[in-house]
C-alpha positions as CSV (number, residue, x, y, z in Angstrom):
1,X,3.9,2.2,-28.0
2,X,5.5,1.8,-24.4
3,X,8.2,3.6,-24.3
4,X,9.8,1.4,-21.4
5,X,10.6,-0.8,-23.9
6,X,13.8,1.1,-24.8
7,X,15.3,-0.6,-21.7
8,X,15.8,-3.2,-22.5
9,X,18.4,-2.0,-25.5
10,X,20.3,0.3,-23.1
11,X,22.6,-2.1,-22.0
12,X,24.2,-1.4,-25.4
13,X,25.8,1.6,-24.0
14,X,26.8,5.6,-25.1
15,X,28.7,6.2,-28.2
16,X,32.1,7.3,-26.3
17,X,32.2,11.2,-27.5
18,X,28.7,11.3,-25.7
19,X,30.0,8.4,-22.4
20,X,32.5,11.3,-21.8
21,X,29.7,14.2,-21.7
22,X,27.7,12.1,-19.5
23,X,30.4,11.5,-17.6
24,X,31.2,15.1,-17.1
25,X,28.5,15.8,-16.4
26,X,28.0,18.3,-19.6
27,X,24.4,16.8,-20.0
28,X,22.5,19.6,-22.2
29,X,25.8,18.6,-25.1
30,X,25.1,14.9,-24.5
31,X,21.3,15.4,-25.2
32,X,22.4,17.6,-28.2
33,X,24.4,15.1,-29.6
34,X,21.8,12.2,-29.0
35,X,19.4,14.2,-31.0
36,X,21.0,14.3,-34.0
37,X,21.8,11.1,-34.1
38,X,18.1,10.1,-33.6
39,X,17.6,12.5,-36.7
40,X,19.4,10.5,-39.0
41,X,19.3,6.8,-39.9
42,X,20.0,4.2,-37.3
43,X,19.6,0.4,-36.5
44,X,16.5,0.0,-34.5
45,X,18.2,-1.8,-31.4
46,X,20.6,1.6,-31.5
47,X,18.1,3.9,-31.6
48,X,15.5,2.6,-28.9
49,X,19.0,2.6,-26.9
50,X,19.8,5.9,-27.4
51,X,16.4,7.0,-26.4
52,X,16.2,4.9,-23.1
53,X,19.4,6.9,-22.4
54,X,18.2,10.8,-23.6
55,X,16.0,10.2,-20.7
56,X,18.2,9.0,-18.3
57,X,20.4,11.7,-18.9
58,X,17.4,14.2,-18.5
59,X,16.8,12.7,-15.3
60,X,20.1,12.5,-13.8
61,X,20.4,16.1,-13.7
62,X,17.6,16.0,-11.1
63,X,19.4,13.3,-8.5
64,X,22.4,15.1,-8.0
65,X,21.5,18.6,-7.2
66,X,23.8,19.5,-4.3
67,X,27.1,21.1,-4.6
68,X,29.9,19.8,-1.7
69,X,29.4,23.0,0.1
70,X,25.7,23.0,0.1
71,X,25.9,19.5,1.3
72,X,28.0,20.2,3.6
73,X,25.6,22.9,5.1
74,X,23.1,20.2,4.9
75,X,25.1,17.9,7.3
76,X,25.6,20.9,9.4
77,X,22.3,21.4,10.4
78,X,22.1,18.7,12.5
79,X,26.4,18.1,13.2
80,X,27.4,21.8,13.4
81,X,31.3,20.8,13.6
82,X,30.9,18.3,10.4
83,X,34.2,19.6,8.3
84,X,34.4,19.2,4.5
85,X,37.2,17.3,5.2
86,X,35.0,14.6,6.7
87,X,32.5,15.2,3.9
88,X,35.4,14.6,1.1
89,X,36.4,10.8,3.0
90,X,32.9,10.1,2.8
91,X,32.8,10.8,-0.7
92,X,35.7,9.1,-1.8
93,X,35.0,5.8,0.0
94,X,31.5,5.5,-1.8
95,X,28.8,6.7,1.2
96,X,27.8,10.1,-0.1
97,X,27.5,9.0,-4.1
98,X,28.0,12.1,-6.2
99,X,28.6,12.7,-10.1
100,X,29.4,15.4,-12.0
101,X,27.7,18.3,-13.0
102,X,29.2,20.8,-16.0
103,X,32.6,19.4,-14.2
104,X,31.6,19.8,-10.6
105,X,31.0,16.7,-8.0
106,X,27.3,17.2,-6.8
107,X,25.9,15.0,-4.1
108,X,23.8,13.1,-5.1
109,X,19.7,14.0,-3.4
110,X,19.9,10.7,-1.0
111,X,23.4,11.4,0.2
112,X,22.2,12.5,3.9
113,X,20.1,9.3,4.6
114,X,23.1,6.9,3.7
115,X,25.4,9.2,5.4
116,X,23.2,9.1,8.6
117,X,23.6,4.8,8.6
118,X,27.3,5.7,9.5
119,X,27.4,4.7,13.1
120,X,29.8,7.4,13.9
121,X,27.9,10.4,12.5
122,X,24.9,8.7,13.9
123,X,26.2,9.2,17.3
124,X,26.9,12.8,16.7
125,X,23.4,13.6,15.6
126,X,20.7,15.3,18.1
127,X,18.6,12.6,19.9
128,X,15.2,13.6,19.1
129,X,12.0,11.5,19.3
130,X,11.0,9.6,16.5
131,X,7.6,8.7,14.8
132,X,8.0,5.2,13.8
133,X,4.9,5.5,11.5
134,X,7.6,7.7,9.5
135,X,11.0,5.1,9.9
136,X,12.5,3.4,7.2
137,X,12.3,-0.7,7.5
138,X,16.4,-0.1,8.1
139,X,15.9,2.5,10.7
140,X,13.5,0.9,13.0
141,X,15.2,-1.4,15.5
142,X,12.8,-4.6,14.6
143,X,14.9,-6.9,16.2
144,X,11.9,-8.5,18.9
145,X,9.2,-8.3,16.3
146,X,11.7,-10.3,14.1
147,X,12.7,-12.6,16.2
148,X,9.0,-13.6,17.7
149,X,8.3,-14.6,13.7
150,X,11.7,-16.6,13.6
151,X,10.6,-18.2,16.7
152,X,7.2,-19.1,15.6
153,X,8.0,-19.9,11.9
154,X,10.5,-22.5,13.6
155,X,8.2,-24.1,15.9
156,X,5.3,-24.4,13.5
157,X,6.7,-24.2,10.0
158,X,5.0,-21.1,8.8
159,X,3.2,-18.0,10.2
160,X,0.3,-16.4,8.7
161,X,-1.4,-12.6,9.4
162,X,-4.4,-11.1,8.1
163,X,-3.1,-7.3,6.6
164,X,-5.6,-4.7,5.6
165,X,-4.0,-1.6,3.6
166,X,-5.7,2.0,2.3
167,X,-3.2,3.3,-0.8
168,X,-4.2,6.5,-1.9
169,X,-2.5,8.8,-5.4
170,X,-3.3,12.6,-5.3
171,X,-1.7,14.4,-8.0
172,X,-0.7,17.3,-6.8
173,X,-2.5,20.8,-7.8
174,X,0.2,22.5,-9.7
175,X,0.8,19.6,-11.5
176,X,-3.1,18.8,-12.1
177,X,-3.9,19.8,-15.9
178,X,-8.3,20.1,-16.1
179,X,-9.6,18.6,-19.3
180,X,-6.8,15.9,-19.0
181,X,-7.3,12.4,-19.4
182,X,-5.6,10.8,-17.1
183,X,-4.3,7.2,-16.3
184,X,-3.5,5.8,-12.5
185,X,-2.1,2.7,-11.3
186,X,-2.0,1.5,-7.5
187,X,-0.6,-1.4,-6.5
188,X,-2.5,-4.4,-5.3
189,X,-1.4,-7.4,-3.7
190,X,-0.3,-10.4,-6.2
191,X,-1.0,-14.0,-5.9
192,X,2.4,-16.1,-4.8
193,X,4.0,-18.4,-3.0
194,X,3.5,-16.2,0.6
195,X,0.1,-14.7,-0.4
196,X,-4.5,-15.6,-0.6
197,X,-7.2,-14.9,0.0
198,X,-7.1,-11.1,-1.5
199,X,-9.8,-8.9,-1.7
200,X,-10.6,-5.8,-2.5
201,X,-12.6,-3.7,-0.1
202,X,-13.1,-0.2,-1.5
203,X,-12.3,2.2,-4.1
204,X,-12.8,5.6,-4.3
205,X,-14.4,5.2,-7.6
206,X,-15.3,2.2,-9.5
207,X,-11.9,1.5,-11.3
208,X,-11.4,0.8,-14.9
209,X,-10.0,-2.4,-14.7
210,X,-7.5,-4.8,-12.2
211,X,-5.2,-7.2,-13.9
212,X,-5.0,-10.6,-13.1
213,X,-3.7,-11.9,-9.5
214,X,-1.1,-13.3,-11.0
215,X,0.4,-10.3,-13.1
216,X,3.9,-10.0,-12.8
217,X,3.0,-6.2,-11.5
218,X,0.0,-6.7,-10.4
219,X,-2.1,-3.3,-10.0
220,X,-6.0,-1.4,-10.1
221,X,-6.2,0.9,-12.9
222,X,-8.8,4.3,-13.8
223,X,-8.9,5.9,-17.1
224,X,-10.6,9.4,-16.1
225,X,-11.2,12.5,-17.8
226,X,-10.4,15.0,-14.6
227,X,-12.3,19.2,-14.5
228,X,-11.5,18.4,-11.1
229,X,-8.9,17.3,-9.0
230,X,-9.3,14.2,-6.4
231,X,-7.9,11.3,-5.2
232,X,-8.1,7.6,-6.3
233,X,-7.6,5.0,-3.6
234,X,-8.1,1.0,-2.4
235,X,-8.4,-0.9,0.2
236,X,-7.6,-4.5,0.3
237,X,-7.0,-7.4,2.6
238,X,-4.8,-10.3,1.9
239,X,-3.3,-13.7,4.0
240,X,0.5,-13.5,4.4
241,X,1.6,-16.4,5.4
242,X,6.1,-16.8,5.7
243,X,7.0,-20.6,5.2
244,X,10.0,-22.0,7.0
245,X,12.7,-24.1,5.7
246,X,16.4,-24.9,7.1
247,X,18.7,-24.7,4.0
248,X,20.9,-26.7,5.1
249,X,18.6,-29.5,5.5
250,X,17.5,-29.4,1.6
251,X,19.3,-32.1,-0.6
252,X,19.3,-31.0,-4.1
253,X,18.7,-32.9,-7.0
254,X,22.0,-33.4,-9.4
255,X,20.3,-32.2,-11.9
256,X,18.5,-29.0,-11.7
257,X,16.2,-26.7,-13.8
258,X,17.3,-24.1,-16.3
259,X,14.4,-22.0,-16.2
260,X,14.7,-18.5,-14.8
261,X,18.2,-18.2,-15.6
262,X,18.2,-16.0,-18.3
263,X,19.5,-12.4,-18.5
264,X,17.4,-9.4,-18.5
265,X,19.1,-6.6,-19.7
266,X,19.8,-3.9,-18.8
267,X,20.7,-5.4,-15.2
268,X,20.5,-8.8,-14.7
269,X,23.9,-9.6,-17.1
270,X,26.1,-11.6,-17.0
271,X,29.3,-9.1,-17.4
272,X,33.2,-10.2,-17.1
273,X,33.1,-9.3,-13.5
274,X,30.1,-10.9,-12.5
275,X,31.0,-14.1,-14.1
276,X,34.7,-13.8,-12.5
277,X,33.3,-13.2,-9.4
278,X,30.7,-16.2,-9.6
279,X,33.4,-18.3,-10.7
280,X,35.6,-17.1,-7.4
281,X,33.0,-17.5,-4.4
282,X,32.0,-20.9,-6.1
283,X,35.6,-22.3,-6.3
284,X,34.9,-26.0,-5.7
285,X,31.5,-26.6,-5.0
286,X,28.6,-28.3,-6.8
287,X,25.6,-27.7,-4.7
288,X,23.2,-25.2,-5.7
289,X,22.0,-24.0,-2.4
290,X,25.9,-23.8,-1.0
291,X,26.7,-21.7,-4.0
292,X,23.3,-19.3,-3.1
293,X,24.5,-19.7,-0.1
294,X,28.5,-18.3,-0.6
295,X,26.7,-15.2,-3.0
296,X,24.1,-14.6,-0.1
297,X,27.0,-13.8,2.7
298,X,29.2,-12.1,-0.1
299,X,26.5,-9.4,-0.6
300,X,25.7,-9.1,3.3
301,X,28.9,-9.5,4.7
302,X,30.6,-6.9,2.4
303,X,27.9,-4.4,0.4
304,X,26.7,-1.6,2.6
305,X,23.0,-0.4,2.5
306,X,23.0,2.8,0.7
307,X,20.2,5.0,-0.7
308,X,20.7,5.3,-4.5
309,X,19.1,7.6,-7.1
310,X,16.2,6.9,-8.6
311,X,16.4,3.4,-10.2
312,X,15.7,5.4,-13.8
313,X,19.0,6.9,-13.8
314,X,21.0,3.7,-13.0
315,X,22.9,1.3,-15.4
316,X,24.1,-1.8,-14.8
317,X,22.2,-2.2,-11.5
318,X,24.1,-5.5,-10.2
319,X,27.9,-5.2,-11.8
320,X,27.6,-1.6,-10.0
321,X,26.7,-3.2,-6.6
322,X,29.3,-5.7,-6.7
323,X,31.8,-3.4,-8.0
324,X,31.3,-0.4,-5.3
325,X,30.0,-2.5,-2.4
326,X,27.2,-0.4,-1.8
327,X,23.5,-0.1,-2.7
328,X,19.6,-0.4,-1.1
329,X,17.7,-3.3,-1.2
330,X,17.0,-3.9,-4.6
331,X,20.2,-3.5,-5.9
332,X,20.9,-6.0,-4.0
333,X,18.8,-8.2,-4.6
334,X,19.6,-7.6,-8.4
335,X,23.1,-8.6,-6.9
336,X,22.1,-11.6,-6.0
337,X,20.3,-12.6,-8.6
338,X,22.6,-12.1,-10.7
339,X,25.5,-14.5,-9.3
340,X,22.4,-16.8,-8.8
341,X,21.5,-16.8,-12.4
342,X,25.0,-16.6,-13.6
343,X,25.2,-20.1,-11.7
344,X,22.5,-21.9,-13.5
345,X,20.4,-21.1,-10.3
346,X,17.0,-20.3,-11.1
347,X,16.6,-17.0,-9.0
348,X,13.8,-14.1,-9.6
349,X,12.6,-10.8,-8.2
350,X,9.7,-10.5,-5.5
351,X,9.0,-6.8,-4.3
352,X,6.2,-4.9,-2.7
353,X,6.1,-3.7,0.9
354,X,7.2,-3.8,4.4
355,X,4.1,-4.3,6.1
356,X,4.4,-4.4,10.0
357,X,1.7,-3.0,12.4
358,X,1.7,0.7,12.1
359,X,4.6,0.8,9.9
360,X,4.3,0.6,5.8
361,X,7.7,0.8,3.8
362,X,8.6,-0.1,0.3
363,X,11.0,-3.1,-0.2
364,X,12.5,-5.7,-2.4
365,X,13.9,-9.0,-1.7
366,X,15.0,-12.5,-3.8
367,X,14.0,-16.0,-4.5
368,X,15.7,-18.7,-5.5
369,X,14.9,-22.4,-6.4
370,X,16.5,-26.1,-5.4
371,X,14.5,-28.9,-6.8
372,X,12.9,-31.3,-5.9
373,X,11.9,-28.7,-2.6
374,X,11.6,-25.5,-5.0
375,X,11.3,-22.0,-4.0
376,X,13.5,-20.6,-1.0
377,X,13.9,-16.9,-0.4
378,X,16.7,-14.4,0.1
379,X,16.7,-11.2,1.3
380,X,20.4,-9.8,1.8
381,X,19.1,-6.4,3.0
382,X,17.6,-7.6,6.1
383,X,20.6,-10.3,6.5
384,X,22.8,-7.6,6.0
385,X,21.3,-5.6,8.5
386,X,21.5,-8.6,11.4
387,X,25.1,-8.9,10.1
388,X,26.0,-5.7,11.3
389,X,23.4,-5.9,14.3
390,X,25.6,-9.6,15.2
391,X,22.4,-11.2,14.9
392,X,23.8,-14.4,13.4
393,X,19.7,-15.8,14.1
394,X,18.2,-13.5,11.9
395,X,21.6,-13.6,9.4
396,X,20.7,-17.2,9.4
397,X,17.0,-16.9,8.8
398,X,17.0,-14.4,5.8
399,X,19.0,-17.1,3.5
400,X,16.0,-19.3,2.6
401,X,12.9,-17.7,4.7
402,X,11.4,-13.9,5.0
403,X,8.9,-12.9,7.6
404,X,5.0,-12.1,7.4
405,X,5.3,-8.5,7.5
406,X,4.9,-8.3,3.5
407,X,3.0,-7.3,0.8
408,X,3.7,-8.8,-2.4
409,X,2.8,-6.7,-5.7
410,X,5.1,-7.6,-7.9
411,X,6.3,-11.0,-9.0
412,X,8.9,-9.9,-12.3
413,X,11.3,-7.6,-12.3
414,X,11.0,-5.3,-15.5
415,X,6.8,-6.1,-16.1
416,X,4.3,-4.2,-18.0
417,X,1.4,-3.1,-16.4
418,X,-1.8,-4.1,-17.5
419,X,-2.9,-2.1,-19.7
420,X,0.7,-1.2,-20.4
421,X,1.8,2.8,-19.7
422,X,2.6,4.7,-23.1
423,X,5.4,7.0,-21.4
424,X,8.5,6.7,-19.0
425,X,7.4,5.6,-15.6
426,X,8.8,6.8,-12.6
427,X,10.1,3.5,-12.1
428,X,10.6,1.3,-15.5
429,X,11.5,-1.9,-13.5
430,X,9.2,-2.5,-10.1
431,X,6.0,-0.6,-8.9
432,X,5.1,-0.5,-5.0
433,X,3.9,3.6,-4.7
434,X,1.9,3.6,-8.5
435,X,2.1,5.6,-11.8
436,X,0.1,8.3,-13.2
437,X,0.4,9.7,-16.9
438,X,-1.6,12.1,-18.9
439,X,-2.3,11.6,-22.8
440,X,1.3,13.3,-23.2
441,X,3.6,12.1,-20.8
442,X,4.0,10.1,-17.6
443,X,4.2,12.3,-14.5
444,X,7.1,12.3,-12.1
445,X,7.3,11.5,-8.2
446,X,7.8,14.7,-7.0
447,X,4.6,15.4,-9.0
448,X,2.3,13.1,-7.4
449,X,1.2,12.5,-3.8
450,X,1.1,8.8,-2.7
451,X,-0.2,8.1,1.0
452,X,0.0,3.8,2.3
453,X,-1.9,3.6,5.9
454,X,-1.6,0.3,7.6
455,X,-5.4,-0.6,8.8
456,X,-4.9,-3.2,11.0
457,X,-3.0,-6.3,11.3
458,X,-3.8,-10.1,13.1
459,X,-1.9,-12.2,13.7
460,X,-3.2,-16.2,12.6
461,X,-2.5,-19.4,15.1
């Protein structure tokens, strides 16, 4: 049995005497409450939801562990003359996301990093030298590097690398249970549209099994009985190559395709806001790609990059993001394609890894297709990002085109592994750092050590 499962009934929602708990905060009464309901008789589709959300409950306790004054010190460290008050506005227009706890607002763990995008409490923090091995792909000003693929990708239609990555999972000691049978997945690079030619070049052991290049989550998996504790790793190499296409310059068919269009609850639904909203920004037109188009500058023209909790404790991934304007990139890229879906557009998920020379960062992005020319790709974190940068090039480029600093693991949003996992994953819906479970349960992150080294990168003429 996969647990993850469950997921996909959760969209059915709490029982209100337990919404309000949740919502409260009270989350040891919600859990009591949950369990005797699972004692008793229940529809199947109810019960696998109540499960899926037992655990989310379990788990939201641990994103939001930091009272206002103990975030507040937090801010302090680095802005000693940060007030609450300032703390308070920040919480009440959505950039430091808290919930409560027994009836108190706690911040939520990733408050600091979305506070720290704020341009004017950036400019009040301590200058200090930066290892750009350790920056985020929305930290590091990447605005040349970006702009030399834009350039090239224009001039010869495409641009191709060579990429070479070591992934290594540790579990860490107090964690590490000896006798244990244990069950690891890393990512690997998936066969698409952008990527060939992969190949893997090591292992620190000779692995159990790697699924298919094609999987939707496409990974290398060891079954070990562990005395001792060690590390599994790969090495690969794959061909990225970034096509180019001008939008605007695509005439669609009258007619298009209805595949890919479906929703996949829990988050790609089509709710009363979403369709409202798809309904508002499409107001008069008929063309696919103008309608991608109109949900593409919606999401980065008004949603602000945000760090979220883990993507276990969220619900309703896309309605959320286009209700509060904020989230990372996933979210919104579940945003848009959502409206793209909602449409009739045939739009899916594409995730993996920020892959420039010396820097490795995880990241999601969109596709979505026009026949007769097909696939085109959307990524409204990085347009988002040149929004705010007034880079109307690289605004431009990310509707329709990405760049070759990628890796691409997973093709489907929501995929089983191969073999499946038996417990909750860190992550139920996407997979770029890998899982590890025991014969009992799947392990947390904060349990497990994960280490990506970039090992060269060449650029192809």
């Amino acid at each position: 049995m996969n647990q993850n499962h469950a997921f996909s009934a959760s969209g059915i929602g709490l029982p209100e005497d337990i919404q309000h708990l949740k919502e409260t905060g009270q989350f040891d009464h919600a859990i009591r409450l949950i369990d005797q309901r699972l004692s008793g008789e229940l529809p199947q589709c109810m019960r696998r939801n109540l499960e899926a959300h037992r655990e989310i409950i379990a788990r939201t306790a641990k994103e939001f562990r930091y009272t206002k004054e103990a975030g507040l010190a937090r801010v302090q460290e680095k802005i000693p003359d940060f007030t609450m008050e300032e703390l308070e506005h920040y919480m009440d227009n959505g950039r430091a996301t808290w919930h409560y706890v027994d009836g108190q607002p706690y911040l939520t763990n990733s408050f600091l990093g979305t506070l720290h995008k704020e341009s004017e409490i950036a400019a009040r923090l301590p200058q200090e030298p930066q290892d750009s091995q350790k920056l985020s792909h929305e930290q590091m000003d990447r605005s040349q590097r970006l702009n030399h693929a834009i350039t090239i990708m224009q001039e010869k239609g495409s641009m191709s690398a060579r990429i070479v990555h070591r992934h290594t999972i540790r579990i860490k000691d107090k964690a590490f249970v000896p006798g244990e049978t244990y069950r690891i997945w890393i990512p690997l690079p998936a066969k698409c549209l952008q990527q060939s030619d992969i190949q893997v070049l090591a292992t620190s052991s000779e692995p159990t099994s790697i699924s298919p290049e094609d999987a939707g989550q496409r990974t290398i998996y060891w079954e070990e009985t562990m005395t001792e504790n060690h590390p599994f790793w790969v090495e690969y190499s794959y061909r990225h190559t970034a096509p180019y296409v001008d939008p605007s310059k695509v005439q669609a068919d009258p007619v298009q395709p209805d595949f890919d269009t479906q929703e996949i609850p829990p988050h790609i639904v089509f709710t009363p806001y979403i369709k409202a909203l798809c309904a508002e920004l499409t107001q008069g037109v008929t063309d696919p790609i103008e309608k991608a188009r109109r949900f593409y500058h919606y999401i980065t023209t008004q949603v602000k990059y945000s760090f979220v909790p883990d993507y276990f404790v969220l619900t309703d991934i896309a309605d959320t993001c286009l209700r509060t304007l904020r989230g990372d990139c996933g979210v919104q890229a579940l945003a848009f394609i959502t409206l793209c879906r909602c449409a009739g557009i045939p739009a899916k998920w594409q995730s993996g890894l920020v892959a420039e020379p010396g820097n490795i960062g995880c990241h999601d992005w969109a596709m979505f297709y026009a026949a007769p020319y097909g696939w085109m790709f959307a990524d409204p974190s990085f347009g988002g990002s040149a929004y705010r940068a007034g880079s109307q090039l690289r605004h431009n480029h990310y509707f329709g085109n990405l760049d070759v600093y990628r890796m691409v693991t997973a093709n489907e949003f929501q995929a089983d592994f191969q073999p499946q996992s038996r417990f909750w994953r860190q992550d139920p819906y996407d997979n770029q750092v890998g899982e590890v479970e025991d014969s009992k349960r799947g392990y947390y992150r904060y349990e497990v050590e994960h280490d990506l080294t970039a090992v060269s990168f060449e650029e192809e003429s």
